[in-house]
TIMAR-681271 format. One record per residue (C-alpha): x, z, y; residue in one letter. Coordinates in steps of 0.2 Angstrom, whole numbers. Each point is the difference from the previous one (the first is absolute). Example, Ala and Ser with C-alpha at 12.3 -4.5 7.8 and 13.67 -1.06 7.14 Angstrom:
BEGIN
62,39,-22,A;
6,-3,17,S;
***
This chain:
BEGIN
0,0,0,X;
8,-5,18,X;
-7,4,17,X;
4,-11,14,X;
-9,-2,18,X;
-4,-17,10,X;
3,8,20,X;
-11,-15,7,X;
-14,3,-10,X;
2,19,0,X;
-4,-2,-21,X;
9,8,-14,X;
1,-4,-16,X;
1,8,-18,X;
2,-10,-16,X;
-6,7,-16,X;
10,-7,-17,X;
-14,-6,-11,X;
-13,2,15,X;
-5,-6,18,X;
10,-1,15,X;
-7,14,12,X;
-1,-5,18,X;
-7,13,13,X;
3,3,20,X;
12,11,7,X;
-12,5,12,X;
-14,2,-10,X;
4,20,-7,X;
0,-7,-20,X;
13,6,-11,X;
6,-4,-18,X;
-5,11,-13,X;
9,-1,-17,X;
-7,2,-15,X;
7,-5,-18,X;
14,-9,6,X;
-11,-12,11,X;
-3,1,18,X;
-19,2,8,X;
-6,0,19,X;
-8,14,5,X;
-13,-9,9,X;
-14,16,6,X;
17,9,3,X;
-6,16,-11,X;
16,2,-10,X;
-7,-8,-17,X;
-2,-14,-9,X;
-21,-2,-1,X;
-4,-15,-12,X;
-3,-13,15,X;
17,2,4,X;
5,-3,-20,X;
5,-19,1,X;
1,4,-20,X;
-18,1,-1,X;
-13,-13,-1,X;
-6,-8,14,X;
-16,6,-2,X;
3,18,-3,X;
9,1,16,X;
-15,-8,7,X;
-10,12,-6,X;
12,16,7,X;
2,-5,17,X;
-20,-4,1,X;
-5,18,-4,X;
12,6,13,X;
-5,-12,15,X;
-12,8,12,X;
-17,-10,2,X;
6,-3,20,X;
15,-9,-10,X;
-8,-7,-14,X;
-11,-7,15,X;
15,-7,6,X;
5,-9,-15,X;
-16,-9,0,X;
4,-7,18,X;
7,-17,2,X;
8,-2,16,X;
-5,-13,14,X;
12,-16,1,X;
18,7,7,X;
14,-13,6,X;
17,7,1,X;
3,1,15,X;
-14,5,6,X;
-3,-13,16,X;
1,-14,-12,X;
-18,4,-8,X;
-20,-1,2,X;
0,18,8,X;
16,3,10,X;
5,16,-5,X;
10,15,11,X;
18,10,-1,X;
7,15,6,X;
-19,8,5,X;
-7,-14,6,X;
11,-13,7,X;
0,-17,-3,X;
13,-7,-11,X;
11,-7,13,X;
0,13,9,X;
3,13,-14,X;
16,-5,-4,X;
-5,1,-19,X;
9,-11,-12,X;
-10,-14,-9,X;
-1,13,-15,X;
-6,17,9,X;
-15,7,-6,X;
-13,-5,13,X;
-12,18,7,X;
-15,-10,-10,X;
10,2,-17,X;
7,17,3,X;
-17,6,3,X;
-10,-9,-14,X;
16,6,-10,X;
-1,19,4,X;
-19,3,7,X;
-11,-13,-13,X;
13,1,-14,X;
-2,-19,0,X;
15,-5,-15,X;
-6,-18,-3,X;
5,-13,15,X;
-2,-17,4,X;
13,-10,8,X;
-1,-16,9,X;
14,-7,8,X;
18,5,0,X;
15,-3,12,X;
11,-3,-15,X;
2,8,-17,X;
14,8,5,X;
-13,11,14,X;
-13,-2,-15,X;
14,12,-8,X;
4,12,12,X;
-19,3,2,X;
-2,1,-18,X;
13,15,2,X;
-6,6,13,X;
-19,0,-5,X;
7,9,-18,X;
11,13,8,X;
-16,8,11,X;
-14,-1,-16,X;
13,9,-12,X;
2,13,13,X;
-17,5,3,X;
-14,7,-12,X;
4,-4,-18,X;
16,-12,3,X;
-13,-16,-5,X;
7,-15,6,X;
-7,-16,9,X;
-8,-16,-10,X;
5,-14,10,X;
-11,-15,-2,X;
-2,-16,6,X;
-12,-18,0,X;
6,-14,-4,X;
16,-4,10,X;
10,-17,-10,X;
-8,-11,12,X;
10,-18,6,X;
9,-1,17,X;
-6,-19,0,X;
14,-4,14,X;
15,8,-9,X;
10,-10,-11,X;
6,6,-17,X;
18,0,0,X;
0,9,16,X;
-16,13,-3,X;
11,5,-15,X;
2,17,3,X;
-13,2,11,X;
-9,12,2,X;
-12,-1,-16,X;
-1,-14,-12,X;
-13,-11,4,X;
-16,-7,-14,X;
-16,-8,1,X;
-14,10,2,X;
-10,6,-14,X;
-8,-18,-1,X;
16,-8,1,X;
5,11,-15,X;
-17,-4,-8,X;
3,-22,3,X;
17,2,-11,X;
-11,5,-16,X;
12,10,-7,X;
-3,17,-2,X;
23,2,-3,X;
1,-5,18,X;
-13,15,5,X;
11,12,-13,X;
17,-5,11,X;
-11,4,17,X;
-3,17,-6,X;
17,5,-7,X;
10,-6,17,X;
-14,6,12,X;
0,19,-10,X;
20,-3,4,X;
-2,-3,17,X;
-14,12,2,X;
8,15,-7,X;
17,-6,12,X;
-12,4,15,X;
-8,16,-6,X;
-15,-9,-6,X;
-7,8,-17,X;
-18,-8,2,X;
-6,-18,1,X;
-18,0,6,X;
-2,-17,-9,X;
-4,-10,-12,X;
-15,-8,7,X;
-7,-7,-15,X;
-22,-1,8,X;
-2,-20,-7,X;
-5,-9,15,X;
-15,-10,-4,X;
-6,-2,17,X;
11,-10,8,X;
-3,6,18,X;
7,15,-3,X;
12,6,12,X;
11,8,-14,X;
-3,-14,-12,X;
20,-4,3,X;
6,18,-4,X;
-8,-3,-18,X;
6,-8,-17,X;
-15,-13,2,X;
-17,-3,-5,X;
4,2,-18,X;
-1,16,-11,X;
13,-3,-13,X;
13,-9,12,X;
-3,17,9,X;
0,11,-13,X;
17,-6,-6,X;
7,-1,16,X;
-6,17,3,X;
7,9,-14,X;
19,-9,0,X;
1,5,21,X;
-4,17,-4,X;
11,2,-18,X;
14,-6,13,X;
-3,12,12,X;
-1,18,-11,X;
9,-4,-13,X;
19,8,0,X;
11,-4,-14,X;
17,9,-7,X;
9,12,10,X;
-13,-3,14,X;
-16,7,-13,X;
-5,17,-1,X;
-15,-2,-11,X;
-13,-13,-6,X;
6,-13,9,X;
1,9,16,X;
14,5,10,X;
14,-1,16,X;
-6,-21,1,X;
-17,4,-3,X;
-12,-5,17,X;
-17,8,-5,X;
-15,-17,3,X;
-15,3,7,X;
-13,-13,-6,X;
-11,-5,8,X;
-15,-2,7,X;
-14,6,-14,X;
-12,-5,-7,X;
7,-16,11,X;
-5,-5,19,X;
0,-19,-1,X;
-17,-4,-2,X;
-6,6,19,X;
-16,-9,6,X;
5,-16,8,X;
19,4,-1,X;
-3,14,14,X;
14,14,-3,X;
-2,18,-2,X;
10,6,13,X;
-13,-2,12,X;
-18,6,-1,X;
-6,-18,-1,X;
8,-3,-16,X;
-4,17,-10,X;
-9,-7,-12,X;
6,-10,-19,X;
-12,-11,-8,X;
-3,-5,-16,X;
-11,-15,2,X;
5,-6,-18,X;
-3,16,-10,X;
22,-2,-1,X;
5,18,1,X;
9,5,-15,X;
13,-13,2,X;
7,5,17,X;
4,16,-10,X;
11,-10,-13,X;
18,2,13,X;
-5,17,0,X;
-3,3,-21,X;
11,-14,-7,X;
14,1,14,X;
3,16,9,X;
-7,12,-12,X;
8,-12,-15,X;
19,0,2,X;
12,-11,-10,X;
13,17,3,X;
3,18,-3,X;
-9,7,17,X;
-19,-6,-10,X;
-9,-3,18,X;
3,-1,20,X;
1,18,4,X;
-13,0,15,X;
-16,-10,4,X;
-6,-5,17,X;
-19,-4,0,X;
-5,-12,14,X;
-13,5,14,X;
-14,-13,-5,X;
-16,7,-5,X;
-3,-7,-18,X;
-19,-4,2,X;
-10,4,-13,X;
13,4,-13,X;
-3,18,0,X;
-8,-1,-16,X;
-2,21,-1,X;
-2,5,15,X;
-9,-14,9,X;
12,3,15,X;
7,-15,11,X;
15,9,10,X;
17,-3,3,X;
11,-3,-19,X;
11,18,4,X;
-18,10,3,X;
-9,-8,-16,X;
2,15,-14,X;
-7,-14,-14,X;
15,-14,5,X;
13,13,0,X;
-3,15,-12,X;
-11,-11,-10,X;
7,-15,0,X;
17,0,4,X;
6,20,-7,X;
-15,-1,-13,X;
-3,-17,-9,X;
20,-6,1,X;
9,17,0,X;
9,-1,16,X;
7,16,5,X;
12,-6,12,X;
-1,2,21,X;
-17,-5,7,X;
6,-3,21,X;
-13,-8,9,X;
3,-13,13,X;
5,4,18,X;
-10,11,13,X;
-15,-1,-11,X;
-6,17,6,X;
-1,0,17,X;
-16,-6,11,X;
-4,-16,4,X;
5,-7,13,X;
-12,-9,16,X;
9,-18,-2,X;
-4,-7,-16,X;
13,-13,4,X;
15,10,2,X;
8,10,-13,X;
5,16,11,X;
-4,11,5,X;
-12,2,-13,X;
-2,5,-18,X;
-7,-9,-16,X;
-10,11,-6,X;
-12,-14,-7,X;
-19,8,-10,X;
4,17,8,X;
-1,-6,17,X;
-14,14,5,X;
-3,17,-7,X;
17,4,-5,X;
13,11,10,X;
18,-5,-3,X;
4,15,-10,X;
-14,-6,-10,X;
3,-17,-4,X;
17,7,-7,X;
-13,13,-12,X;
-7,-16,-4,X;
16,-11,-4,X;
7,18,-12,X;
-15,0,-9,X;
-1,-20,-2,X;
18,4,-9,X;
12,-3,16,X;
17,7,1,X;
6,-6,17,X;
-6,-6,16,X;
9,-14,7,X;
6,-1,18,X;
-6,17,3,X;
11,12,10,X;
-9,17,1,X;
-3,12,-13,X;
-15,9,7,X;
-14,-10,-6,X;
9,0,-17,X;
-2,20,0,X;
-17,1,6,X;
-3,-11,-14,X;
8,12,-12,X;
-13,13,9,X;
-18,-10,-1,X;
9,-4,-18,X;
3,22,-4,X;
-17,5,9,X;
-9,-16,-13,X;
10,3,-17,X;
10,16,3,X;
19,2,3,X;
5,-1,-16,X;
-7,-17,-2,X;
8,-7,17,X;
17,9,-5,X;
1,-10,-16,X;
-9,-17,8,X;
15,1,15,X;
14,2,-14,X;
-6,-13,-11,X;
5,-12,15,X;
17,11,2,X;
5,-5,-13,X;
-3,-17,-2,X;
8,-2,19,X;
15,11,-6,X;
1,-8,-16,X;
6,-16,8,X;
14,6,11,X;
8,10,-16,X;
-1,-15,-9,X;
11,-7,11,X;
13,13,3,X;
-5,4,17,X;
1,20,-1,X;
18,-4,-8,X;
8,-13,11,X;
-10,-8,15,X;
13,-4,12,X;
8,-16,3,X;
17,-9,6,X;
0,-12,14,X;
12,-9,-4,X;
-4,1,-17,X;
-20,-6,7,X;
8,-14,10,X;
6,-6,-15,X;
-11,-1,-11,X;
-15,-5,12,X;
0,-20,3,X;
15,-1,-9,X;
7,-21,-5,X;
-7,1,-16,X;
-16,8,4,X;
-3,-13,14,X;
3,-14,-14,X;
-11,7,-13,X;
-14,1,16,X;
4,-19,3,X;
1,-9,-15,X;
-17,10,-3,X;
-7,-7,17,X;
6,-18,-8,X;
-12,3,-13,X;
-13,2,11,X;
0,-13,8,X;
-15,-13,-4,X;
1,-18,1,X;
-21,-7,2,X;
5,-18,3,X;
13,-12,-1,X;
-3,-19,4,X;
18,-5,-6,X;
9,9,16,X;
7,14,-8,X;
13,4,-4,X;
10,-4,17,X;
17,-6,3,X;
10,10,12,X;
4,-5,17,X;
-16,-9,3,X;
-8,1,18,X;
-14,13,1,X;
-13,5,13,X;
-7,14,1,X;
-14,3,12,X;
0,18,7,X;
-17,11,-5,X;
-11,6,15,X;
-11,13,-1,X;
-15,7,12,X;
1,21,6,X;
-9,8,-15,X;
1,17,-6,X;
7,6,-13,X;
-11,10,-17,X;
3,18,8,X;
-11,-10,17,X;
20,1,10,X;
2,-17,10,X;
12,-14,-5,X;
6,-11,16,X;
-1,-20,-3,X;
16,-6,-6,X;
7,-18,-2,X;
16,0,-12,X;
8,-9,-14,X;
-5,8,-14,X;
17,0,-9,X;
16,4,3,X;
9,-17,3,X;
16,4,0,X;
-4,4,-17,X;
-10,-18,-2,X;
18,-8,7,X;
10,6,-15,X;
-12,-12,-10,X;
-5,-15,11,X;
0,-7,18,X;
-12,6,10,X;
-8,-9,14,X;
-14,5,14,X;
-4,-21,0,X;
-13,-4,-14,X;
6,-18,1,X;
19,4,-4,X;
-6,11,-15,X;
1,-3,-18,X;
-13,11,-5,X;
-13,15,7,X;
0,15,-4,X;
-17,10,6,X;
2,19,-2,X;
-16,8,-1,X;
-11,17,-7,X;
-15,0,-6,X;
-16,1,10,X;
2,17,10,X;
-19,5,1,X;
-10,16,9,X;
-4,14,-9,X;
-16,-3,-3,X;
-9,10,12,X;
-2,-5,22,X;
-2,11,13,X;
-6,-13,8,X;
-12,-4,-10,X;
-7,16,1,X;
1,1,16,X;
-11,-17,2,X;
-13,9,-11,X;
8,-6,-17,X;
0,12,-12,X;
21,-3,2,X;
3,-7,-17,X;
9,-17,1,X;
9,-12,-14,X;
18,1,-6,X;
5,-16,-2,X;
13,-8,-11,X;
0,-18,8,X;
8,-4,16,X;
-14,-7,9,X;
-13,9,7,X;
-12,4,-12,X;
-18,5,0,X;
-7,9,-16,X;
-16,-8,-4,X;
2,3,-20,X;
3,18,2,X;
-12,13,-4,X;
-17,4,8,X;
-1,19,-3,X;
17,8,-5,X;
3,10,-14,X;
4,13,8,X;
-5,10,15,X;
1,18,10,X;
-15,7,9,X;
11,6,12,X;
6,-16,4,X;
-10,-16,-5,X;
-8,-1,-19,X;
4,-20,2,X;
16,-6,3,X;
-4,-18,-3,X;
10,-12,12,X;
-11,-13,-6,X;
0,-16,12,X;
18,8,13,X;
15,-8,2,X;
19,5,3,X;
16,-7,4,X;
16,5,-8,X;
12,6,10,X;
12,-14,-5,X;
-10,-18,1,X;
16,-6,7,X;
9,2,-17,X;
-13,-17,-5,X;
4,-8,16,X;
18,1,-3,X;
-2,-8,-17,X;
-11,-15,6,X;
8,-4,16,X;
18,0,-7,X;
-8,-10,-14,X;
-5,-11,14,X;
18,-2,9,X;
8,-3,-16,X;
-8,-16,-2,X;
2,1,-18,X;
15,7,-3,X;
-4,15,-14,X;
-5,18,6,X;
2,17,-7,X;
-10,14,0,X;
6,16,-3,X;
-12,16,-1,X;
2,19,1,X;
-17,5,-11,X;
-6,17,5,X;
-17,-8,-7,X;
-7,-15,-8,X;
-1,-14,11,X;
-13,-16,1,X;
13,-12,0,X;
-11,-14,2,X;
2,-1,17,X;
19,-5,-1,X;
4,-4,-16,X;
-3,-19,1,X;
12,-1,15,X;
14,9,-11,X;
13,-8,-13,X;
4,16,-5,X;
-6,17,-1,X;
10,16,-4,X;
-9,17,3,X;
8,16,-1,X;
-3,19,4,X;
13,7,10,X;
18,-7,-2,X;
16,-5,9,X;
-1,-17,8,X;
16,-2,-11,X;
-9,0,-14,X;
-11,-13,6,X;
12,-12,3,X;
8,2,-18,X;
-15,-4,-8,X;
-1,-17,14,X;
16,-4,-5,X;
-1,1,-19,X;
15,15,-1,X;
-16,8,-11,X;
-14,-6,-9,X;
-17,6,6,X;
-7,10,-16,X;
-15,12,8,X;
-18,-1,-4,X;
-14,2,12,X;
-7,20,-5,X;
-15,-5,6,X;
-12,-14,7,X;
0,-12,13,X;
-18,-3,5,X;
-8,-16,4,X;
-9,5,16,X;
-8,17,5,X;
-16,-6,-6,X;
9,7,-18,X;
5,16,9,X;
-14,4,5,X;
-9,-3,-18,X;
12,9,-9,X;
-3,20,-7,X;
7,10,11,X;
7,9,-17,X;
3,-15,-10,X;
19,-10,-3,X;
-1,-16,-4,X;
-15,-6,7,X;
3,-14,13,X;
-2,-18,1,X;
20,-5,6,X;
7,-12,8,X;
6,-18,-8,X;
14,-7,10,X;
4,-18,4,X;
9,-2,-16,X;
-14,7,-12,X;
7,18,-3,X;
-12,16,0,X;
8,14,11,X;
-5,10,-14,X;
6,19,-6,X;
18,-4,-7,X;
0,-15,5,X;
18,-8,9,X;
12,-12,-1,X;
18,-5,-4,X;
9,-16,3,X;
-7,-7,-17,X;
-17,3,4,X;
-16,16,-4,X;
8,15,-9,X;
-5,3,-18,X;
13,14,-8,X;
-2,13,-7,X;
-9,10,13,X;
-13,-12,2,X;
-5,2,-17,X;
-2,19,3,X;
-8,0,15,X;
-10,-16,5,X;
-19,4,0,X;
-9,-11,-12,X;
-13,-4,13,X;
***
């Protein structure tokens, strides 16, 4: 056993032969206690070894230790997940303070100094679960890291923070490989992207690096998958999915998340868990893609899924054949976020249509009873607090969707424990979590509420000792900036971004030579606002980097002088689905989203929706309005450079947050490649033949939005799609390479026999 200390990090260090590496702070009062030849930290500084403090015993049975020991103001504490935190502070949603109140310029903090919001969640509200958003640099993710470990171990019972983060492998379009190596984080394609290679290995990979990285910045949590099939295609979050198609996800699902928790030989500890292990959070039960007319959940006009075509079961096959249905030794994801959409009418014991979290028959019943998942239950963020008076902004607010009226916050989180709840996401104060333990004591007893707040103690415990986090949860910067974006993270991240990549259409122009003349027309867009209602100023800019571009060919700002086009568009950008305005000029404020880029008026949508809200409107039929998407222009680009190249071929490219009608353009194009978040780099290899195109569509193209609007809300697979020029369906896993339509092996297990 040697002892050493790190000065910058203020951390000692104690290794055990045959047993973990104890970290702890020198600040934090813990000592070592020793105890058969092996050392222990002495965590509640009492003098003794209590089981919790055993890293010898199970997981579980440590769990279980510390649990009965937890006050209910702490145990309260550990069901709080805190509001999203940026580090520094001025670089997030909610600025946060220094020093007693100063800014954080004027604090002179360093990037990683605990702000005055952390250190009072930390101490007063017992908060030990925290979401992070954006960092400086791993190196400040580090330091923070240690800093945020050092305080928890020296207060109460020495528990230490779970660190947890969403998704956060997204693309820097504009940086090129070679020189984004060593960045900052390696870069993939989102969860679709993923999805469009159709191969679950290249999902596996994901998971392993990110955990890596994750683990480098502190992070011990991944609040992903998102695994909700999207079989409405108007969904705003129908990118941040797998697809429309329950076995592609459910694949996909379980290789992300086996490659996020699972550690393997000196790194294990037990069942698969273990120093590499990041815990998954799946979500979002019992699915959230199948809102009425593609409306989101988020806001009050979208709270309600629909199951027009009797489809509910399969959006739960992720969930039962993927995340709860591992391939490794961790079994199933370790949490579960349901989303906020009120499931109507699948209350099948109860009869109740509120909120997935508050509904006792879709959690204990379904999810904890019928497929054994005893695992976290976290509901999705700020679902607690009151509504708020816009119903087009998401704060200040809450999303407390079917419990709206009648319920006091403290009561909502009664509600929420007794529906099988463990922890309330984006919620910073304890208070209404103990009064809730009170109506909970004055209803069943204290006895009861004792046991029914330590059942959740231990699962949230459970998953930081599984990791190590009581041992060793300090970190070295250097050692992080290492690790995180490192060369051959950012290689496996692009050759995974190539294999996204989708070729639609090809009339004999692909693949390109290099050094060919190429125009590119820059993208204008209007002012807008953003999905959180924040403004975006009108822009007019070349949507790729062409310095970038002038590594492959020529490029000229002279349509005549060019070889070739190449149009760089995204997919129709529509409203939310709800107007002000319209309300205002006596609508009842419900309005089309629309997935072509004209403007587009509904006349085959419903005449009485499905769903409705006495406090709002009971029909949300748009029936008969129009909207324009925010980004017409992107057609107009394509037609009027298909226009000035007087024949010469022209190239679509298209980032696809959601299906597109490609009607509208595709005639005008010789070829069409569609992507879903990538470098421009990548792009331009698969132009220039340096790889062969090999991903599938994950889901349909339709025909028009007469098809949207006729398809179930709930149903995949269920469109009319679009035939291009050449006679090919824009069909689930459909694609291209230079020899013509795909048929592999992937086709044969996942094209839908339609």
């Amino acid at each position: 056993m040697d002892q050493h200390s790190n000065k910058k990090a203020a951390v000692r260090y104690v290794r055990n032969e045959g047993g973990p590496l104890l970290g702890y702070s020198e600040t934090s009062g813990v000592s070592i206690l020793q105890q058969d030849g092996f050392a222990f930290k002495d965590l509640n500084k009492d003098g003794k070894l209590d089981p919790y403090e055993d890293w010898r015993l199970p997981p579980r049975v440590r769990a279980r230790d510390l649990a009965s020991k937890m006050t209910i103001e702490q145990i309260a504490g550990l069901m709080l997940y805190s509001s999203h935190q940026a580090i520094p502070g001025n670089m997030g949603w909610f600025p946060a303070t220094y020093a007693g109140g100063r800014n954080f310029e004027e604090s002179g903090a360093a990037p990683s100094d605990l702000s005055d919001q952390q250190l009072d969640f930390l101490t007063k509200d017992h908060i030990r679960h925290i979401l992070i958003t954006r960092v400086q640099s791993p190196e400040v993710a580090a330091d923070w890291n240690n800093n945020v470990q050092a305080f928890a171990e020296g207060i109460g019972l020495g528990i230490p923070a779970n660190n947890s983060s969403d998704p956060r492998h997204g693309s820097d379009t504009s940086k090129e490989f070679n020189a984004g190596a060593g960045g900052t984080i390696s870069m993939w394609p989102e969860s679709m992207g993923l999805a469009a290679a159709f191969d679950p290995e290249i999902a596996r990979e994901y998971g392993e690096i990110a955990s890596r990285e994750y683990r480098a910045l502190g992070l011990a949590t991944a609040l992903s998958p998102q695994v909700d099939i999207s079989t409405d295609p108007r969904w705003f979050r129908f990118g941040m999915t797998f697809g429309e198609d329950p076995r592609l996800a459910a694949d996909m699902a379980r290789a992300y998340i086996d490659g996020f928790q699972t550690s393997e030989g000196e790194a294990e500890i037990a069942d698969g868990w273990g120093y590499a292990s990041v815990n998954a959070m799946v979500k979002h039960w019992p699915g959230g893609g199948s809102g009425e007319a593609g409306r989101d959940a988020h806001f009050g006009y979208g709270k309600y899924a629909v199951y027009p075509g009797n489809n509910f079961e399969e959006h739960l096959i992720p969930f039962t054949e993927g995340g709860f249905r591992l391939s490794g030794k961790t079994s199933k994801a370790s949490a579960v976020m349901p989303y906020y959409t009120i499931s109507v009418d699948q209350d099948s014991k109860n009869g109740e249509n509120v909120g997935n979290s508050y509904n006792a028959y879709l959690i204990d019943d379904l999810l904890r009873g019928k497929y054994g998942y005893d695992g976290v239950v976290c509901t999705d963020w700020g679902i607690t607090a009151d509504e708020g008076e816009d119903i087009t902004r998401l704060f200040p607010g809450g999303r407390c969707w079917g419990v709206e009226e009648g319920y006091t916050v403290a009561e909502r989180h009664y509600k929420l424990l007794m529906a099988g709840v463990d922890q309330f996401g984006g919620n910073n104060d304890a208070g209404p979590v103990i009064e809730a333990y009170y109506i909970g004591v004055k209803e069943h007893g204290e006895a009861f509420m004792r046991k029914r707040f330590e059942q959740s103690a231990v699962r949230l415990l459970l998953n930081m000792f599984r990791l190590g986090l009581f041992e060793n949860p300090y970190l070295n910067a250097e050692e992080s900036a290492a690790i995180v974006g490192s060369p051959a993270f950012m290689e496996a991240g692009y050759r995974a971004q190539l294999k996204s990549i989708v070729m639609l259409k090809n009339e004999g122009v692909l693949p390109l030579t290099k050094r060919k003349s190429v125009y590119i027309p820059k993208r204008k867009l209007p002012a807008d606002s953003d999905w959180m209602g924040m403004p975006i100023p009108p822009s007019e800019q070349y949507p790729v980097n062409l310095d970038i571009v002038r590594k492959y060919f020529d490029v000229t700002d002279r349509p005549e002088d060019a070889d070739f086009a190449l149009v760089c568009i995204e997919s129709p950008r529509s409203t939310k689905g709800y107007s002000k305005a319209d309300a205002d000029a006596g609508g009842n404020g419900y309005v089309p989203i629309s997935l072509q880029y004209r403007p587009y008026t509904a006349e085959h949508a419903r005449e009485t929706s499905l769903a409705g809200d006495p406090r709002d409107v009971l029909n949300r039929s748009y029936q008969g309005k129009t909207v324009t998407v925010a980004n017409e222009g992107d057609l107009d680009a394509v037609l009027e450079t298909k226009k000035r190249m007087n024949g010469k071929p022209v190239i679509v490219s298209i980032l696809l947050s959601n299906p597109a009608v490609v009607s509208e353009f595709e005639p005008s194009a010789d070829a069409i490649v569609a992507h879903f978040g990538v470098q421009d780099q990548a792009i331009l290899e698969i132009l220039t033949g340096a790889f062969e195109p090999q991903a599938l569509l994950p889901f349909q193209m339709p025909a028009d939005m007469k098809t949207v609007e006729e398809q179930f809300e709930d149903v995949p697979h269920d469109m009319e799609v679009h035939v291009d020029s050449a006679g090919h369906a824009y069909d689930f896993a459909y694609g291209l390479n230079w020899s013509g339509v795909i048929r592999d092996a992937r086709t044969d297990k996942y094209a839908v026999n339609r």
